[in-house]
Phi, psi and omega in degrees: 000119177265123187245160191287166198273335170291019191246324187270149202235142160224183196186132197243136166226194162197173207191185203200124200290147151327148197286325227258342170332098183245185155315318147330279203292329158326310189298298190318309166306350157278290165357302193286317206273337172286350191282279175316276218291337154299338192285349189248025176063359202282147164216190186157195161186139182250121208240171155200127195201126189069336202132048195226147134273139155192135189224128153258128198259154160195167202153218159287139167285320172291352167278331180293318192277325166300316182287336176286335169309320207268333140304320141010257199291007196252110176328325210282330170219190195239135186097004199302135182231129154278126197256335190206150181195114163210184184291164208158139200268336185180150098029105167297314188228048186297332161295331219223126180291302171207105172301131183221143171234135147222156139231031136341327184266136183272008160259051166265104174312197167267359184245347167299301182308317161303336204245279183327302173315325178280307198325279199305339179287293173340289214302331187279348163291321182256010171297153195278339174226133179239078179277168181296321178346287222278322170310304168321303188277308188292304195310317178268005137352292201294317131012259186283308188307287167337291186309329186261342191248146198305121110049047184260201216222000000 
């Protein structure tokens, strides 16, 4: 299913998980949401890391804004903030039904932790539209990642 490209909408929020959250429930919360969003024209990406969500969805705007109602309204976490939303000419993560990372386990080495971050700083410099959304969910990606992990020394 092809949408005209003057259709396409993104939207960036975050949001701040139950303390009680595990992995099992992270999973089951991809399953699902890759599922709806291939059936929904939905692409994106999901980042988590200490307890922090932050996703940017895109797609038609009304299916982008029904599914964020419908996150909204989802127990598992708290806080949800819309940070950011607009109109867009084309697809940051258009391969990816919901793109996902954690590195929260603590067997990720600090040069692991590090080289991800860069990895990921590149990819966001080399997106195919560096609309403000998409500048937004990487700058604060860049952020929540930085702020928790220490320094080393």
């Amino acid at each position: 299913m092809h949408f005209n490209k003057i259709n396409m909408f993104e939207l960036i929020y975050c949001s701040v998980a139950k303390p009680e959250i595990t992995m099992e429930d992270i999973s089951s919360i991809l399953n699902t949401s890759r599922s709806f969003n291939k059936n929904n024209n939905i692409t994106g990406c999901l980042l988590y890391h200490e307890g922090e969500f932050i996703q940017l969805l895109e797609g038609e705007k009304n299916s982008v804004q029904d599914l964020f109602s419908n996150i909204r309204r989802d127990k598992r976490h708290t806080h949800v903030r819309l940070v950011n939303e607009e109109h867009v000419v084309g697809r940051a993560f258009e391969n990816w039904n919901m793109a996902f990372y954690d590195l929260t386990s603590a067997e990720y080495s600090p040069i692991v932790k590090t080289l991800f971050i860069e990895n990921m700083m590149v990819f966001s410099d080399l997106a195919n539209k560096p609309t403000e959304t998409a500048k937004l969910f990487w700058y604060m990606a860049n952020q929540i990642l930085n702020s928790n992990w220490p320094a080393e020394s």
